[in-house]
N, C-alpha and C positions, 0 to 999 in steps of 0.2 A: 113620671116622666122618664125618658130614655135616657143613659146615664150619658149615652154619646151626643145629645142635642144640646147640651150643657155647654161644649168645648168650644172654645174657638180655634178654628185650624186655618193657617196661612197657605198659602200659594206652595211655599218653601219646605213646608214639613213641619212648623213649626207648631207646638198645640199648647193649650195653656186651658185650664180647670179653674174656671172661676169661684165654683166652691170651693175648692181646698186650697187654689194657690199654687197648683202644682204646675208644673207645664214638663214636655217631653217634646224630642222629635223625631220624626221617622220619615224612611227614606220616601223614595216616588214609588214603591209596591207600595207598602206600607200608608202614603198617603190616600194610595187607587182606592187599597180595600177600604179603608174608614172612609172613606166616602160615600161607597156603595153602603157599608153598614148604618148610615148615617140617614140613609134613601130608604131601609126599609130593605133593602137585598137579604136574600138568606142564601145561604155558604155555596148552594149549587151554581144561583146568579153569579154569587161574584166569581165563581171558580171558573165558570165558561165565560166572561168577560178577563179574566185576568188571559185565560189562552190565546182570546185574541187579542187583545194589548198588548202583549208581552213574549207571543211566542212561547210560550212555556205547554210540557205536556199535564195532561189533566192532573197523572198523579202529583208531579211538584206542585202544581196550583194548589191542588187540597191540600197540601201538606205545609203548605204557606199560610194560605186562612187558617187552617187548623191551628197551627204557631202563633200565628197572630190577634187570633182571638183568645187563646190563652194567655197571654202576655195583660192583654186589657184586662182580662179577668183577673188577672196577678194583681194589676197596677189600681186595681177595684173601679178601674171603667167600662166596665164589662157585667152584667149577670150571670146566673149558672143557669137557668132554665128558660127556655123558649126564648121565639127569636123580639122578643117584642124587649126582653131584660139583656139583648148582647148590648 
């Protein structure tokens, strides 16, 4: 199972890890992208969806996903290989 299908995430930003008990929050990017990773998006989707959302140019986009999928992999909500374990 997808480790992001586990979570429950609020309107707000709010996320909470019903296995560990953990919970975190992130901002309205932050909420964009795990939403999309949530759907199934791999890094290119969400990075031409954050452009238009958000106005931002490709390279910041990438380098947003980029960050923030590292961070989940930190936080061990995240896997390291293919898009099926982000």
């Amino acid at each position: 199972m997808n480790k992001l299908n586990r979570l429950a995430i609020s309107e707000e930003g709010f996320i909470f890890d019903p296995e560990t008990g953990n919970s975190f929050t992130v901002n309205k990017t932050g909420l964009f992208i795990l939403n999309l990773l949530k759907e199934g998006k791999d890094v290119e989707d969400i990075v031409e969806a954050l452009t238009e959302e958000f106005e931002v140019d490709r390279e910041e986009a990438t380098r947003d996903v980029t960050d923030f999928i590292e961070q989940l992999r930190l936080l061990g909500l995240a896997g390291r290989e293919g898009k099926e374990n982000v």
